[in-house]
SEZADO-927502 format. One record per residue: residue in three letters; x, y, z of N, C-alpha, C in turn. Coordinates in pm, whole numbers, plus 50000, padded with zeros to 5 digits. Layout:
% residues N
ALAXYZXYZXYZ/...
END
This chain:
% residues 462
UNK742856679622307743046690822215744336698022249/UNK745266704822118746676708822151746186722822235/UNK746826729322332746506739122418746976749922310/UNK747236755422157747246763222123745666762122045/UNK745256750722008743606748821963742796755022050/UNK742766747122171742446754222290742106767822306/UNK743866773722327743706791522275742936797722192/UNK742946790822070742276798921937741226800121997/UNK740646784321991739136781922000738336793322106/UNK739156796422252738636801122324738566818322302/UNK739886822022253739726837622184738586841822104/UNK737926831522045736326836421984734996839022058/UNK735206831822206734506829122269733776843322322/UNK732386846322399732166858822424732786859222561/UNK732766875422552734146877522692733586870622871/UNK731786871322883731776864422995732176850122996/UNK731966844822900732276829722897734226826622898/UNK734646837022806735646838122805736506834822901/UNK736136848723006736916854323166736786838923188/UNK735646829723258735456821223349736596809423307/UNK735996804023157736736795723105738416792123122/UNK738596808123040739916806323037740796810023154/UNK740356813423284740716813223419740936801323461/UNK739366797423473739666781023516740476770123459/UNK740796770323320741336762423274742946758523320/UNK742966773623400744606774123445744816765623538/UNK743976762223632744246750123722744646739523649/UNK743986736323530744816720723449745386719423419/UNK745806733323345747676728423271748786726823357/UNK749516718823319750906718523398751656731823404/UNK752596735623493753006746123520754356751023444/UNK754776741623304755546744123271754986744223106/UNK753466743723098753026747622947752466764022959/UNK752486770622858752246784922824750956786622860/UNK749886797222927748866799122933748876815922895/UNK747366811022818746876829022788745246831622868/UNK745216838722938744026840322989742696848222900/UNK741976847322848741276849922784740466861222814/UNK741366872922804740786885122914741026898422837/UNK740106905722873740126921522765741966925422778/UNK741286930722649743196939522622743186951422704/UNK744246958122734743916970322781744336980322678/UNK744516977622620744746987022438743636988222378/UNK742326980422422740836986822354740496999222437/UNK741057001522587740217010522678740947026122633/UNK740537037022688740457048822728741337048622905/UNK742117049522924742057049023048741967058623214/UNK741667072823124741087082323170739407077023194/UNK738967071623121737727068823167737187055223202/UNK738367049823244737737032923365738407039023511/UNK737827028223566738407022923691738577013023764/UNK739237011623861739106998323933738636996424067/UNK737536986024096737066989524193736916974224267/UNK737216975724403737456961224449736536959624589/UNK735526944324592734866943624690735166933624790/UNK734496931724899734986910024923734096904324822/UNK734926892624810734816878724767734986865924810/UNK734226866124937734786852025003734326841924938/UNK735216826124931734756813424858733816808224923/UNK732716807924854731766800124873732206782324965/UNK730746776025039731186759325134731416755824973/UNK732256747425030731976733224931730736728824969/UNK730496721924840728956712024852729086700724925/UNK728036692824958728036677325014728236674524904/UNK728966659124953729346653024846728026645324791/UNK727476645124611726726642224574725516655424544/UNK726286662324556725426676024513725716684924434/UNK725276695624368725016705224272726516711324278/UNK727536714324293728446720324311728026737024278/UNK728006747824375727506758424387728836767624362/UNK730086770224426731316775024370731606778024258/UNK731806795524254732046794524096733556799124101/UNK734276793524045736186796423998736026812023861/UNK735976819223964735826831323929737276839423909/UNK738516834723916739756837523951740426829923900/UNK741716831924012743246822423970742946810624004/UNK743766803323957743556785524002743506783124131/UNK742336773624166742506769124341742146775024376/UNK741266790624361740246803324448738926800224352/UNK737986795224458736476795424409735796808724488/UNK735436820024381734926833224404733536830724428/UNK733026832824564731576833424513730786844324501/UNK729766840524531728336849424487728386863624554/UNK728436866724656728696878124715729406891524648/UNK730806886324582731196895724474730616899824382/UNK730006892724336729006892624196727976903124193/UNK727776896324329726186910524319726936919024356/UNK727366923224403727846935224496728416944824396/UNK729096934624246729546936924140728476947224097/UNK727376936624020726136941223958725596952224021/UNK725286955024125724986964424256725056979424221/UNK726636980524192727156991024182727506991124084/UNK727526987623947727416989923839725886996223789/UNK724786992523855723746995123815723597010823902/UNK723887010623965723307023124127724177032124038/UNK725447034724003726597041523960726757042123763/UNK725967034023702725907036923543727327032423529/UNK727657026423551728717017923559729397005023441/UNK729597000423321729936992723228731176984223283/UNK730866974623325731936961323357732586956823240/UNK733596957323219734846954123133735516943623143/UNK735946940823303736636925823365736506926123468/UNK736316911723512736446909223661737396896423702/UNK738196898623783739056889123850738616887923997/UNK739086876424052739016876724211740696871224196/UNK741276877724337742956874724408742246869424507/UNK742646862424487742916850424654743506853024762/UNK744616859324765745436862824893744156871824908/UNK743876880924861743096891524968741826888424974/UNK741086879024894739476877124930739156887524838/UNK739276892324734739086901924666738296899624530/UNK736776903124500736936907024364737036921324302/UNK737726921424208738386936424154737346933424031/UNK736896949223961736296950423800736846962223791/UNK736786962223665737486972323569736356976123545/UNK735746990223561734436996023516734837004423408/UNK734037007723314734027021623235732867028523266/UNK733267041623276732327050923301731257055523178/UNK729577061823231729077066723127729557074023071/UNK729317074122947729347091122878728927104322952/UNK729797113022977729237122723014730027122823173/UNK729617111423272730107110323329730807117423432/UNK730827126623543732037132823615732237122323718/UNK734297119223679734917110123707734767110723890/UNK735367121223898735697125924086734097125524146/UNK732997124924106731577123124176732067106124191/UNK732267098924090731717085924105732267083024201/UNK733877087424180734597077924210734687079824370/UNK734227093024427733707098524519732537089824636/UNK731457088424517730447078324588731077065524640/UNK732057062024549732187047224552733397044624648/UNK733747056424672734537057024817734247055824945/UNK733017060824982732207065125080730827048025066/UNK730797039024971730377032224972730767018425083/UNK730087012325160730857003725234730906991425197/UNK729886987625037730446974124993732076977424969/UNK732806987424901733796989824841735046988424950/UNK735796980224919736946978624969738136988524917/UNK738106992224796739316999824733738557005824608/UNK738717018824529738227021924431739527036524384/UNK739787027224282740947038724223740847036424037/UNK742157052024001741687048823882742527037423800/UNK742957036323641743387024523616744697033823566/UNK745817027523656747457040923651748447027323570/UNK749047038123466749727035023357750857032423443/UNK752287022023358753137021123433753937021123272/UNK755627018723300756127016423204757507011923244/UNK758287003423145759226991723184760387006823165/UNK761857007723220762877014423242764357009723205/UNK764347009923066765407002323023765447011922879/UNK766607016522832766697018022727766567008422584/UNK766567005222448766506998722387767736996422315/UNK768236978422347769106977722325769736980722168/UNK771296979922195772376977622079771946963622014/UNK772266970821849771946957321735772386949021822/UNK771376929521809772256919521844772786913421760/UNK773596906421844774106892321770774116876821838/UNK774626872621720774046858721793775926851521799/UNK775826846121936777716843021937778286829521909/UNK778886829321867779566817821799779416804421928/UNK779436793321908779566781121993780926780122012/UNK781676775722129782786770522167783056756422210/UNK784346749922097784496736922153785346736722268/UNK786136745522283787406740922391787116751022503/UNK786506754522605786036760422726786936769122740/UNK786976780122765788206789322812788396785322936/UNK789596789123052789806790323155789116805123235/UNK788566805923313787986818923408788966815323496/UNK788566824623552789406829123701790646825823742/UNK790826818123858792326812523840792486800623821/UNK791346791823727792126780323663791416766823710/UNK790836772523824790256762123918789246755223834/UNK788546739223876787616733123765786356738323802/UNK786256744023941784996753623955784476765223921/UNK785826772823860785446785323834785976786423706/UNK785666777823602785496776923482784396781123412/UNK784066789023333782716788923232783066787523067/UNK782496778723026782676779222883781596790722781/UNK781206798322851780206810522791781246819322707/UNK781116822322607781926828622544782306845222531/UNK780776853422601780116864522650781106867722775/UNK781296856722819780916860923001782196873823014/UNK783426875922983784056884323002783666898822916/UNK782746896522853782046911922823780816917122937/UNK781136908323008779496906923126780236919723212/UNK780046931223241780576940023300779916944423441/UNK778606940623447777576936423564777606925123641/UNK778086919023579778266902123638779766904823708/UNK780636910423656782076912723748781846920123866/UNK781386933223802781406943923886780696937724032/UNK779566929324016778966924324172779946913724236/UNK780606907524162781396895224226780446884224226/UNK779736884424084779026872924081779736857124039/UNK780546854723985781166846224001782056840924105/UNK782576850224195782786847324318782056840624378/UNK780666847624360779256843124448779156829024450/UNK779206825624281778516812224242778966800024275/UNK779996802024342780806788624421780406788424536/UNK779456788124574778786786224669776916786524666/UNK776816795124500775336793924538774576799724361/UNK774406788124313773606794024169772266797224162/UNK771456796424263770016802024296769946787224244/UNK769716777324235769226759724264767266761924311/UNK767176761424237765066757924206764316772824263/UNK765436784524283764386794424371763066800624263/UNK762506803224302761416807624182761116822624185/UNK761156828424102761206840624078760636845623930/UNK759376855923995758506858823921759176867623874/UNK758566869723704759626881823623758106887823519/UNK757556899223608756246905723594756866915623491/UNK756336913623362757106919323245757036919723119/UNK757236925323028756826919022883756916903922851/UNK756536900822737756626885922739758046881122711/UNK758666869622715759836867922739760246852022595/UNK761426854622532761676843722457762086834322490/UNK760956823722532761506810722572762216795522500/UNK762436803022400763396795022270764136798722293/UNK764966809922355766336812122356766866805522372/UNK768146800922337768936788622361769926789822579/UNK770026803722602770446806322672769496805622806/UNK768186804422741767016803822906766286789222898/UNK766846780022808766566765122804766376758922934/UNK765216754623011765206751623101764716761223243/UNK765006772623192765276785923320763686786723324/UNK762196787523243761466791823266760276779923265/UNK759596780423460758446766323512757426773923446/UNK757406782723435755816784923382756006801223271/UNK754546803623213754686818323156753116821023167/UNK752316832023146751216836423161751116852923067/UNK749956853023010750016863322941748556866522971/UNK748806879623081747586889723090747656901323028/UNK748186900722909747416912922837746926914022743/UNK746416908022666744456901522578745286901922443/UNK744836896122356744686893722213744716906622167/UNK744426920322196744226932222107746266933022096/UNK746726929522180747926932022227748646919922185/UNK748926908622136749306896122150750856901222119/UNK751946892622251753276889322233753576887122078/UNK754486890822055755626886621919755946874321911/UNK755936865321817756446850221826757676847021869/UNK758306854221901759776852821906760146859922069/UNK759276865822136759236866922221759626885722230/UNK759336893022332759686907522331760876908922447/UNK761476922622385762406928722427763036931222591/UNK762136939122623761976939722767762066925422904/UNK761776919022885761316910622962762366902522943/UNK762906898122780764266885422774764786890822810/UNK765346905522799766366916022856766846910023053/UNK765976914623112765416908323208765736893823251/UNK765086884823143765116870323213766816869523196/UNK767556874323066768896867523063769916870923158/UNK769696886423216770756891223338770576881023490/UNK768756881023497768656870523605769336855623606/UNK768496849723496768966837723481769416829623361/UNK769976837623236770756825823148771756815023225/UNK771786807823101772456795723156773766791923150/UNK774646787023219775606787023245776236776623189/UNK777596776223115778566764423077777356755122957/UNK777666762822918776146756622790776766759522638/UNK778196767922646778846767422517778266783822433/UNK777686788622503776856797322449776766810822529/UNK777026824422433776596834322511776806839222678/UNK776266843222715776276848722836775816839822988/UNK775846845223152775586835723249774906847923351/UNK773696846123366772966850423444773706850123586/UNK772926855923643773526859623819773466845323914/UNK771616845023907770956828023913771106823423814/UNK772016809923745771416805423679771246790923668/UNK770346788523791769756777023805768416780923883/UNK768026794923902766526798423924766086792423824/UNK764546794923872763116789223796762466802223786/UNK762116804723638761506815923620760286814823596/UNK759596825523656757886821823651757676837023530/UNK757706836823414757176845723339755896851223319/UNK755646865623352754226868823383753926880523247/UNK753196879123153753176890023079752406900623105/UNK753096908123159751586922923234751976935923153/UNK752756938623077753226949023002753156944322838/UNK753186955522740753326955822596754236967422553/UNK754756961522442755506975722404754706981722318/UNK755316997422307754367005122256755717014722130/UNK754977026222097755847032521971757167043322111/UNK758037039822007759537046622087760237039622170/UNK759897022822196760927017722223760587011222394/UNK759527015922465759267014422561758137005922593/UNK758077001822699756616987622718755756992222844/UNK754376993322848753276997622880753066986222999/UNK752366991123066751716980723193750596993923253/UNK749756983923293748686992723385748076985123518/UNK747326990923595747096986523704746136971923734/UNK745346970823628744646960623557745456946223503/UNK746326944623421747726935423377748686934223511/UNK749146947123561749816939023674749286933223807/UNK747706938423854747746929323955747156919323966/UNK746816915623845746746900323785748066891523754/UNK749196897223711750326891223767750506887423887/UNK750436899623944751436898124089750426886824174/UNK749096884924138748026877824232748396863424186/UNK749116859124030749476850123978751276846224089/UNK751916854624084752966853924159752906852324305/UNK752046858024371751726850024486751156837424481/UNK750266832924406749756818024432750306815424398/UNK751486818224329752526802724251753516800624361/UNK753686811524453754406809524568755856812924527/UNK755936822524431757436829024401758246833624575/UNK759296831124551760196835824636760556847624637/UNK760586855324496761276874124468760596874624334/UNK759756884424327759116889124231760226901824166/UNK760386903324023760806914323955759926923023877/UNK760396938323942759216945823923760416958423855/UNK761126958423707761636966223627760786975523552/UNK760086978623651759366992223560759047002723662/UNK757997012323645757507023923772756467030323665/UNK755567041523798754637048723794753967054223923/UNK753357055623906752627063724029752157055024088/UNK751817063824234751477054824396750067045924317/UNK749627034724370748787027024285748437015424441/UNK746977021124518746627012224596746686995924580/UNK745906994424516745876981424493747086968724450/UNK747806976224406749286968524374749846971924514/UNK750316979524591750706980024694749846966924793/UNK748696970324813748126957524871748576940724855/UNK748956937824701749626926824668750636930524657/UNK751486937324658753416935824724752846935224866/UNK752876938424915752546938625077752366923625135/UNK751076918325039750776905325105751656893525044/UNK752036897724924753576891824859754476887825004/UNK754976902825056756056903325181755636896125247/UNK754026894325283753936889025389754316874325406/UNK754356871025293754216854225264755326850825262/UNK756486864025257757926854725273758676861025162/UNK757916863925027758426869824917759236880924935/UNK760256883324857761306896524865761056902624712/UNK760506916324713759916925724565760956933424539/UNK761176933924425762846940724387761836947424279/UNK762456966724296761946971324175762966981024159/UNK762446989524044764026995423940763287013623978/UNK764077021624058764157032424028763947042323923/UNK763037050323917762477059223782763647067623773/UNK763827073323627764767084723616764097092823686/UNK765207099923758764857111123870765247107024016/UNK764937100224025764977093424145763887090724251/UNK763367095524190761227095924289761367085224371/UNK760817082824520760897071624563759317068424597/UNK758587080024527757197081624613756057069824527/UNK756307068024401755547057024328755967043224348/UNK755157036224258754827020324246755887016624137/UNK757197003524208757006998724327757237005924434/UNK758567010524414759697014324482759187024824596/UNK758007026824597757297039424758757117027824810/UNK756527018724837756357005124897757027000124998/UNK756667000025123758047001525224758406985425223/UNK759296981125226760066965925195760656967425098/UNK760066970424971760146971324797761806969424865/UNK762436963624742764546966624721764536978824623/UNK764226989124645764756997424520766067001924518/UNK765886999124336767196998124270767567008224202/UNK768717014124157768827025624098770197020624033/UNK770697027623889771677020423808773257025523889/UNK774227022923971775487024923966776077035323944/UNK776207034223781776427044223669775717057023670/UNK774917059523755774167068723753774257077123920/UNK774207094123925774377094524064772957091824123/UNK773707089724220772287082824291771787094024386/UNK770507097424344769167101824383768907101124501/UNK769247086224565768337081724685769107076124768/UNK769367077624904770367072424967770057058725046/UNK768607054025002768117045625083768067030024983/UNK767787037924837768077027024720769567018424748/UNK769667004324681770696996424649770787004524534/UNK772386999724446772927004824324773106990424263/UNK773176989324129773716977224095773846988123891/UNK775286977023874775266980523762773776978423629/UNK774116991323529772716995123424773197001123363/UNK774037002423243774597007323158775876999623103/UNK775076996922924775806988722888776166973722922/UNK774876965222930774806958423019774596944322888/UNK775366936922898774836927622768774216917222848/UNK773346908622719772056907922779771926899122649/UNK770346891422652769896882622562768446890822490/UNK768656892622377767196898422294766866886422225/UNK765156888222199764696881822116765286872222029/UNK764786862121980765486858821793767096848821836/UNK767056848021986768226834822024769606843121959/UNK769146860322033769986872321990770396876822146/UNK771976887022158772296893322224772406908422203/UNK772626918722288772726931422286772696938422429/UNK773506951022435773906955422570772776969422539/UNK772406966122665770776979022726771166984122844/UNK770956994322884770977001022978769727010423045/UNK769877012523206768397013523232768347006423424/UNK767777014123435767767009723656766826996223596/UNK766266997323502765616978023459766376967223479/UNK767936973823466769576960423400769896960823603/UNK769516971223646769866973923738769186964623869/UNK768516965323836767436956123934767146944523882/UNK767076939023779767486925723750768626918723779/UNK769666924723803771086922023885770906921324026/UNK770066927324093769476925524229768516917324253/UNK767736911724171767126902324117768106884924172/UNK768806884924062769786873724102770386869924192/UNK771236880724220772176881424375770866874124508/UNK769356881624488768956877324594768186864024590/UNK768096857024463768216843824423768686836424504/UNK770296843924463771666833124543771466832824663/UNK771126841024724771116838224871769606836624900/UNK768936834724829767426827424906767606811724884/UNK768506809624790768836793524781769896790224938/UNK770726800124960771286799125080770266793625251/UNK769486807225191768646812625362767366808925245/UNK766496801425255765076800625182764146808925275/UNK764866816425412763616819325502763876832925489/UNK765126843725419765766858225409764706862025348/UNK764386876825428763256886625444764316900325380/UNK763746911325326763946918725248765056925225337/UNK764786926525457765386937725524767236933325577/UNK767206919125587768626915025607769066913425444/UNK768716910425320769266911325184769416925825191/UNK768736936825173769156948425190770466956925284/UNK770856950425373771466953925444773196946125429/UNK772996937425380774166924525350774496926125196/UNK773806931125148774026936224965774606949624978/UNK774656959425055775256972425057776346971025087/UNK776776974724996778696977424980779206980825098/UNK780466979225165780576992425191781657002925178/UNK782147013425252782447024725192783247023825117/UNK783127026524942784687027424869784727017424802/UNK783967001824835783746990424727782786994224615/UNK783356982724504782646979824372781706996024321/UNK782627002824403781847015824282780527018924320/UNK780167013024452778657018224522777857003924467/UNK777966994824377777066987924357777126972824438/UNK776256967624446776016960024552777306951024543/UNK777416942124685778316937524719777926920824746/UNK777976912524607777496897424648777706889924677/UNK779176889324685779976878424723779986882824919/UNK779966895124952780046895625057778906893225131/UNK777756891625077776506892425176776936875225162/UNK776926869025047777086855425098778156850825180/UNK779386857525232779966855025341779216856925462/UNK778156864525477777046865625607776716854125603/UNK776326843725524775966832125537776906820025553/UNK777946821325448779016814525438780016817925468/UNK780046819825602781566827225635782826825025557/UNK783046809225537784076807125470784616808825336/UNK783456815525270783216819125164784196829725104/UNK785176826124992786446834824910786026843424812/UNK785976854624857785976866824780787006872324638/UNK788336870224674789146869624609789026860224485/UNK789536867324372790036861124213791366845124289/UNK791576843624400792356830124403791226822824422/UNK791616809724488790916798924529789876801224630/UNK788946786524648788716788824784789226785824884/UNK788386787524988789146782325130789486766925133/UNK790106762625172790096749525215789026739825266/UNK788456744625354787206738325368785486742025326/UNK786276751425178784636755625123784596743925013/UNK783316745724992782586731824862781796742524813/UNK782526739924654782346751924579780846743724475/UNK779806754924406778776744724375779596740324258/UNK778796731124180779846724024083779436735523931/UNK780216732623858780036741623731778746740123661/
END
């Protein structure tokens, strides 16, 4: 059956059968066909009146072989949730008047999480009180809104094809691009990303892009994206053509390069793992809650992303902190985008590792944030369209890439040496990060300068 039959068929389905089904099914598809998980919207709830509440879930033995198989795949692919969650589920839904909405289990933590709604009537701070002081309960918080940080771009357009390649830089056959964009790319100069790329186009790194849904017809992300996932339910369903936010996003990271077309991402030979945990909403801006993203991010750890992108903010939010954390632990580097204001105290960016990013163009708030250019930033929209957005979103998707390039360098670089090797220093590029130079930390021999390279550098090929 075609996996959009599949979809339909299973969107009718009732929501317990639903959850299990369309969870499990994610283990079968290949990692480069579209999956929708068959899971409540968060646009039916109230979200003053749910919560989230998380217990253990350890996986059940496997059976002898020739027996009943007892494991139930209660979760992400490859985590069999068992029984223990369940009741413990039921437990406290019943003791507490409690209405179960969804349940997931994350694997990295042994975790099953539900989304409860409260009775009518209800006082929130008693329950949520009890269920604190409860010792099945591992975590119990409420369900905290987030929202993507990007302005909405300038009309696009779509750019003409080129037969005869322009010359870039000084002429060399390596530092050629036939993109026709690329000298309107004012983010892409300002870092010394083409400098960078003679030595390092981010080559297979994988990088989760936790975000609205993303247009994978673009002619410019052909190839750029191994997988996509959409956790935020049918009440909500992506645009056919893909949404705003998120291509915004995928094209600064990783469009494609010398393709005759448009613009050239920072990486652009990453692998993008597209996670849909946000929706847009009225005025231009896209929604996420605590429910959608840490069903991403639990998706981005088992897929074994290298740098997750986290272009949005909100308030401190336990449970997402728990998965960035165990993200870090695994090796992953979490890049997120600075709120207007400069707050460093919310989700991601309070998160100690987090890269927070803040736009360049903007004074900076925080002396501990990276800068990278966010204003006026051209970019790929919807519809196999361009347009320049601005926003610490453009900003951290540029930090995004750069640390691509050098995880294809160092596959083993931990947040705290990219942070430290990306900071300018005094009096360069206008405060915003410095990329060509952190990859001289690696590549000493590595040419910074608009001439050639060194003599004995091997530049990557175009």
């Amino acid at each position: 059956m075609a996996l959009a039959a599949r979809v339909r068929r299973a969107s009718g389905l009732a929501l317990a059968a639903g959850l299990v089904a369309g969870l499990a099914a994610c283990a079968a598809l290949p990692a480069a066909r579209q999956v929708r998980d068959t899971l409540p919207a968060p646009g039916a709830y109230t979200p003053d009146r749910m919560i989230v509440v998380a217990v253990d879930d350890p996986p059940e033995a496997l059976p002898r072989p020739g027996s009943t198989p007892r494991a139930r795949y209660t979760g992400l692919a490859g985590y069999a949730g068992g029984s223990m969650g369940a009741a413990a589920s039921a437990e406290l839904a019943g003791e507490n008047a409690l209405q179960e909405q969804a349940s997931w289990s994350i694997a990295s933590l042994q975790w099953r999480c539900m989304l409860f709604r409260l009775a009518p009537g209800a006082d929130k701070a008693a329950v949520m009180g009890r269920l604190a002081h409860d010792p099945r309960v591992r975590l119990v918080q409420n369900l905290n809104e987030f929202e993507t940080l990007a302005l909405p771009a300038e009309p696009a357009t779509r750019p003409p094809r080129t037969e005869t390649p322009p010359d870039r830089l000084a002429g060399r056959a390596e530092d050629r691009y036939d993109d026709p964009y690329l000298d309107l790319q004012r983010g892409f100069t300002a870092i010394q990303a083409r400098q960078a790329q003679r030595w390092s186009r981010g080559d297979g790194v994988r990088v989760a892009l936790v975000d609205t849904g993303v247009d994978a017809r673009h002619p410019d992300l052909e190839g750029r994206l191994a997988e996509q996932r959409d956790f935020v339910g049918s009440d909500n369903p992506a645009a056919a053509g893909g949404e705003r936010h998120g291509t915004e996003m995928a094209g600064v990271i990783a469009a494609t390069a010398n393709n005759r077309i448009g613009i050239v991402g920072v990486a652009p030979r990453a692998r993008l793992l597209a996670y849909r945990a946000c929706w847009p909403v009225a005025g231009g801006a896209s929604r996420c809650n605590s429910y959608t993203l840490a069903q991403a991010l639990a998706a981005a750890i088992e897929a074994g992303a290298a740098i997750i992108n986290l272009s949005l903010g909100g308030p401190a939010d336990a449970l997402l902190q728990k998965l960035v954390e165990q993200a870090m632990r695994n090796g992953a580097i979490v890049v997120g985008a600075v709120p207007p204001g400069g707050a460093m105290t919310g989700f991601p960016v309070g998160v100690q590792g987090v890269l927070a990013v803040s736009s360049s163009d903007e004074p900076q708030a925080s002396a501990t944030a990276l800068a990278a250019p966010g204003r006026d930033i051209l970019t790929l929209t919807p519809g196999g369209h361009y347009g320049y957005a601005s926003g610490s979103s453009l900003a951290a998707a540029h930090v995004t890439g750069a640390v691509a390039l050098l995880k294809s360098l160092d596959p083993g670089l931990r947040s705290g040496p990219a942070q430290a090797w990306l900071r300018p220093a005094a009096g360069r590029n206008g405060g915003a990060i410095d990329l060509c130079g952190a990859v001289q930390r690696l590549r000493p021999l590595a040419d910074c300068s608009s001439s050639g390279l060194g003599a004995r550098a091997a530049a990557a090929p175009p």
